[in-house]
One Martini backbone bead per residue (centre of mass of N, CA, C, O) as a GRO file, in nm:
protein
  195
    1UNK     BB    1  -3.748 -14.710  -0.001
    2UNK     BB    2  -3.619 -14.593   0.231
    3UNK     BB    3  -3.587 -14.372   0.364
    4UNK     BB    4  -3.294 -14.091   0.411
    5UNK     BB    5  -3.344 -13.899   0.127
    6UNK     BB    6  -3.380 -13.738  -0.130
    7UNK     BB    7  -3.437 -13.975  -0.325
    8UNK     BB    8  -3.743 -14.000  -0.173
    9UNK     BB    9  -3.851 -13.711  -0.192
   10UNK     BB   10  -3.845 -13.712  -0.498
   11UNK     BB   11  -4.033 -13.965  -0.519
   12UNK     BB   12  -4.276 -13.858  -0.402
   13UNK     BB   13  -4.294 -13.586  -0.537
   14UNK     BB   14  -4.355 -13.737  -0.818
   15UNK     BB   15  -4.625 -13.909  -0.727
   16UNK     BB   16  -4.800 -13.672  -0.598
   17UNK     BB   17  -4.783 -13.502  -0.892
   18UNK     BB   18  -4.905 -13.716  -1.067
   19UNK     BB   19  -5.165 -13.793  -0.914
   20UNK     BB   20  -5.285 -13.513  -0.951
   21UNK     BB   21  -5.305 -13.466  -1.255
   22UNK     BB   22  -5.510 -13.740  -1.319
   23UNK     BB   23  -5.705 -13.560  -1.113
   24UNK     BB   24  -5.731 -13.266  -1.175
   25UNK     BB   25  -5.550 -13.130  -0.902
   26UNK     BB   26  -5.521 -12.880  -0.710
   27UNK     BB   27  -5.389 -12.767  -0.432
   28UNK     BB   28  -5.630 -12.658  -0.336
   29UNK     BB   29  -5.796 -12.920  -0.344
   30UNK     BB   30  -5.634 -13.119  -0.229
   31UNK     BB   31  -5.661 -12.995   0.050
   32UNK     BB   32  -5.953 -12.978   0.108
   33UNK     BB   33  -5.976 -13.306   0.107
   34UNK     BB   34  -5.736 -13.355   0.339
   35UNK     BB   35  -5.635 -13.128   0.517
   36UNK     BB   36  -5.373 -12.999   0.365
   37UNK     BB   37  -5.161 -12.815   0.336
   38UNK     BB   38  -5.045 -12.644   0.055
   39UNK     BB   39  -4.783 -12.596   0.159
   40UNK     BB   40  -4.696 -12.893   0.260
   41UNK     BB   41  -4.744 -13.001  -0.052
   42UNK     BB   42  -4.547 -12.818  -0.169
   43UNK     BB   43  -4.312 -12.886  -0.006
   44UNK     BB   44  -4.367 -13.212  -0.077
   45UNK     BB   45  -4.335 -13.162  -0.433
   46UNK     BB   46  -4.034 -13.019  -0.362
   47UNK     BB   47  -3.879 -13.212  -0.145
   48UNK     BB   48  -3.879 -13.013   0.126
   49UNK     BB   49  -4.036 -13.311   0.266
   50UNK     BB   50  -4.114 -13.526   0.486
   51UNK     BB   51  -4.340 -13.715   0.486
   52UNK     BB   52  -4.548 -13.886   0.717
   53UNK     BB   53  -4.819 -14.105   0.777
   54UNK     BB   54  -5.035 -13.871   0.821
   55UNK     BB   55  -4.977 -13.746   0.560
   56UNK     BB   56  -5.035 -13.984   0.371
   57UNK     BB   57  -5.286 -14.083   0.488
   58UNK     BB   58  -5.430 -13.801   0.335
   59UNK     BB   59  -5.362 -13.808   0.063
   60UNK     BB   60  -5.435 -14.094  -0.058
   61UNK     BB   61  -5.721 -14.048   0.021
   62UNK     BB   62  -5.810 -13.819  -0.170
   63UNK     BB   63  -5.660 -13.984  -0.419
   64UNK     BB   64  -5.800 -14.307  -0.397
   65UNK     BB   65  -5.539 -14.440  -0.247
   66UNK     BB   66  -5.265 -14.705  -0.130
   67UNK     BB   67  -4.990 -14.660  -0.034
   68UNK     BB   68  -4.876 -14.919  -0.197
   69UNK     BB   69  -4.953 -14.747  -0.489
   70UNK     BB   70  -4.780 -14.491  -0.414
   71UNK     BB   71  -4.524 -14.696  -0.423
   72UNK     BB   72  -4.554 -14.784  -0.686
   73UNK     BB   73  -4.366 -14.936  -0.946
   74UNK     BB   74  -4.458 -14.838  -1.300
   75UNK     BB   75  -4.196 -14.968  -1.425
   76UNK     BB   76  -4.271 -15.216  -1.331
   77UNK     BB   77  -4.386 -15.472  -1.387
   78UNK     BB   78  -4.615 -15.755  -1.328
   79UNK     BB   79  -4.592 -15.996  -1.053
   80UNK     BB   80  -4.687 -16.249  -0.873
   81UNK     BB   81  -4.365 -16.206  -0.785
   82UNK     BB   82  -4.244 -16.071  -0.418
   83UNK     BB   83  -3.924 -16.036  -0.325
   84UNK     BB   84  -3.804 -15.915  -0.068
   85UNK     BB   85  -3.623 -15.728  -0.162
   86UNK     BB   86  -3.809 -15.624  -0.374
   87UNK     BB   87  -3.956 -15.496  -0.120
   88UNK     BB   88  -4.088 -15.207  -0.034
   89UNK     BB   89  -3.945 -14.953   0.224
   90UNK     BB   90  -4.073 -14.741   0.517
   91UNK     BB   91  -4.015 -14.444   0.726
   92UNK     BB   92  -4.131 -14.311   0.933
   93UNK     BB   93  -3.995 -13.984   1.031
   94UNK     BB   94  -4.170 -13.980   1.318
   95UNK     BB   95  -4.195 -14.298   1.451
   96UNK     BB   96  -4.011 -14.529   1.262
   97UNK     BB   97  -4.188 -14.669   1.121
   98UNK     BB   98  -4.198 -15.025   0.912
   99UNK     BB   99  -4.307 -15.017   0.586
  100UNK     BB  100  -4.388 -15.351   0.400
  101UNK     BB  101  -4.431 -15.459   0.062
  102UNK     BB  102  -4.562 -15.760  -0.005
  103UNK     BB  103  -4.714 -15.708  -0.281
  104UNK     BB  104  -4.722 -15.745  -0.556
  105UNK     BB  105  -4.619 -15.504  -0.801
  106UNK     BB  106  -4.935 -15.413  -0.998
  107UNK     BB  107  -5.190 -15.558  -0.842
  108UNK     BB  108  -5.336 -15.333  -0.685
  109UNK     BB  109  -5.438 -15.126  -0.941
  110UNK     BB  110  -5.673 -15.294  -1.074
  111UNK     BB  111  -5.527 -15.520  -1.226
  112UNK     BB  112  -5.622 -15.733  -1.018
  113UNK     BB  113  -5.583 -15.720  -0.687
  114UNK     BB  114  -5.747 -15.603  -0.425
  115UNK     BB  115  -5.515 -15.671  -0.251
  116UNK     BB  116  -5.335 -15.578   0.059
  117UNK     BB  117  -4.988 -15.614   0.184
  118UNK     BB  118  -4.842 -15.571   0.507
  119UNK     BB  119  -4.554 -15.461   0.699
  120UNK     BB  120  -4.474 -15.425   1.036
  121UNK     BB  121  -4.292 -15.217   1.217
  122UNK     BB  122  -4.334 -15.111   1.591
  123UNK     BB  123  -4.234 -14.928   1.788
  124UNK     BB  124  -4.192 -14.831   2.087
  125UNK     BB  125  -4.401 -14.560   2.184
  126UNK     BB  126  -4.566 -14.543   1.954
  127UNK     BB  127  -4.689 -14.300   1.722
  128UNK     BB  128  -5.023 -14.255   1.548
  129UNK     BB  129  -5.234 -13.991   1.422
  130UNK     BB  130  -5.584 -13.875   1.292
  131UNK     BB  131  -5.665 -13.594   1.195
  132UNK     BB  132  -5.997 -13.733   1.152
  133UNK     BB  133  -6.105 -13.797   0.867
  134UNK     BB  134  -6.124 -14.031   0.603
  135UNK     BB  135  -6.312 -13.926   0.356
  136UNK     BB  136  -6.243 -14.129   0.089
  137UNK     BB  137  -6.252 -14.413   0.239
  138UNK     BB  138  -6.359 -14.740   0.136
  139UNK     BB  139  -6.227 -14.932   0.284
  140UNK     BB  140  -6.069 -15.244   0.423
  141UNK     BB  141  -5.876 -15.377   0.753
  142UNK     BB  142  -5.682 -15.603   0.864
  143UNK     BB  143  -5.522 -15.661   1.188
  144UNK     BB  144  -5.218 -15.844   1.254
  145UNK     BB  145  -5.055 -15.974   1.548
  146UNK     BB  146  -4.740 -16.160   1.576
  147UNK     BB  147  -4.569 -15.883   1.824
  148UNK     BB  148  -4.698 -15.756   2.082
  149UNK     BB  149  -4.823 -15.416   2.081
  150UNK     BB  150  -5.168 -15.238   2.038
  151UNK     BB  151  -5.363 -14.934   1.976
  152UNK     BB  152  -5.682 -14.875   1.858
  153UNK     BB  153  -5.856 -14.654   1.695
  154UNK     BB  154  -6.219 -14.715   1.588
  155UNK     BB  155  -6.362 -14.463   1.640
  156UNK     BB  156  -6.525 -14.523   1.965
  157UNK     BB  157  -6.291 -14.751   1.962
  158UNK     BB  158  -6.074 -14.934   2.193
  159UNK     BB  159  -5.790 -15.177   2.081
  160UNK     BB  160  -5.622 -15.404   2.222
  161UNK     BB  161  -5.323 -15.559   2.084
  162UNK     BB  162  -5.218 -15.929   2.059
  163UNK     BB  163  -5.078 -16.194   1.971
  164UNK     BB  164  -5.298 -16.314   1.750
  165UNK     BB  165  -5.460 -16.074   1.696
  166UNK     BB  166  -5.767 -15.976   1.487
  167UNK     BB  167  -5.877 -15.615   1.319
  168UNK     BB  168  -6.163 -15.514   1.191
  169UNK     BB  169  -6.166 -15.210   0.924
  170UNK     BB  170  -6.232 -14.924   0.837
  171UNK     BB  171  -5.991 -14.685   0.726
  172UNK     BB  172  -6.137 -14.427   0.833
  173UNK     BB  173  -6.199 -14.534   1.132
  174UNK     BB  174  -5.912 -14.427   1.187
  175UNK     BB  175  -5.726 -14.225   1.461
  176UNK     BB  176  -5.472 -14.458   1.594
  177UNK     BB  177  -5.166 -14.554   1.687
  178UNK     BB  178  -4.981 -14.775   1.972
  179UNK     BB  179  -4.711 -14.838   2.135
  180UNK     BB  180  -4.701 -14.971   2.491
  181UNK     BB  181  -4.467 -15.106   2.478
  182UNK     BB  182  -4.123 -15.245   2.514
  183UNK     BB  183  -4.172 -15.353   2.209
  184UNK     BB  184  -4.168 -15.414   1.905
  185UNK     BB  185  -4.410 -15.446   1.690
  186UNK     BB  186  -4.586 -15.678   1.450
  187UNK     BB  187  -4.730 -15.673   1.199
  188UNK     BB  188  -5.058 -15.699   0.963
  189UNK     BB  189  -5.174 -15.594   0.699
  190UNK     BB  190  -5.527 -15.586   0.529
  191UNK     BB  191  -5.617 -15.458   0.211
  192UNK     BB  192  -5.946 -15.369   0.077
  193UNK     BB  193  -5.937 -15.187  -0.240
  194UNK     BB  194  -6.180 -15.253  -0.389
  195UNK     BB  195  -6.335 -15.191  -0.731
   0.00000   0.00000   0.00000
């Protein structure tokens, strides 16, 4: 499901359209709930805007999922196993990143699996920051990281991490993220979806 085309921002568009209507949310509910202004809503529901990470990640909070599960197949069947090739693949369009869903889809959706696991790969320079607070989300999550380095604001405290180190988070209290070395960062999220 790598961005790059219409056919994403359908997907997006029909995904965002379908879970706003399951809560019974108008444009601008959603709206006040997320941060994100009504007109950029909708013309991410109408196809004609590609979130970026940080607007995808104020909608899914104020929608009380995860990433991942905005991602869910919910078309295909659950499978306690998740084949690389099927899992889902996404490209921030604004800073690059490339967050892959490796945890089996339709596990983490009250189905099954409380958690969540995700694959990044996290350019050189890149930056994603979220003006404000996340205030829907009371998960919390791991972020491990396998190569490189990144720096994490995380409430009022600043994290520098590198290869091996892992910092555990409420993801509300997350205020943003950046690879400030010369070379991409790889790193695994572990996302506790709670009850």
């Amino acid at each position: 499901m790598e961005s790059g085309g219409d056919e994403f921002e359908k997907t997006v568009a029909e995904r965002l359209r379908a879970l706003r209507a399951e809560r019974g949310l108008t444009l601008d509910a959603l709206a006040d709930l997320s941060g994100v202004s009504r007109a950029m809503i909708s013309r991410v529901e109408r196809a004609e805007a590609s979130p970026t990470a940080a607007l995808l990640a104020r909608l899914c909070s104020a929608l009380g999922v995860s990433l991942s599960v905005f991602f869910d197949n919910e078309a295909r069947q659950a499978s306690p196993l998740a084949r690389r090739a099927d899992q889902p693949v996404w490209r921030d369009p604004d800073s690059g990143y490339l967050r892959r869903a490796v945890s089996p889809q339709g596990t983490g959706s009250g189905v099954g699996s409380a958690v969540d696991i995700i694959e990044v790969e996290f350019p050189a320079g890149a930056e994603v920051r979220f003006p404000g607070r996340l205030t829907r989300r009371s998960q919390t999550q791991h972020v491990w990281v396998f190569d490189g380095e990144i720096v994490m604001t995380v409430g009022e405290e600043v994290y520098h991490l590198s290869a091996g180190d892992c910092l555990f988070m409420n993801v509300a209290d997350v205020h943003g993220y950046r690879n400030p070395g010369t070379v991409a960062a790889r790193y695994v999220v572990v996302v506790n979806l709670g009850s």
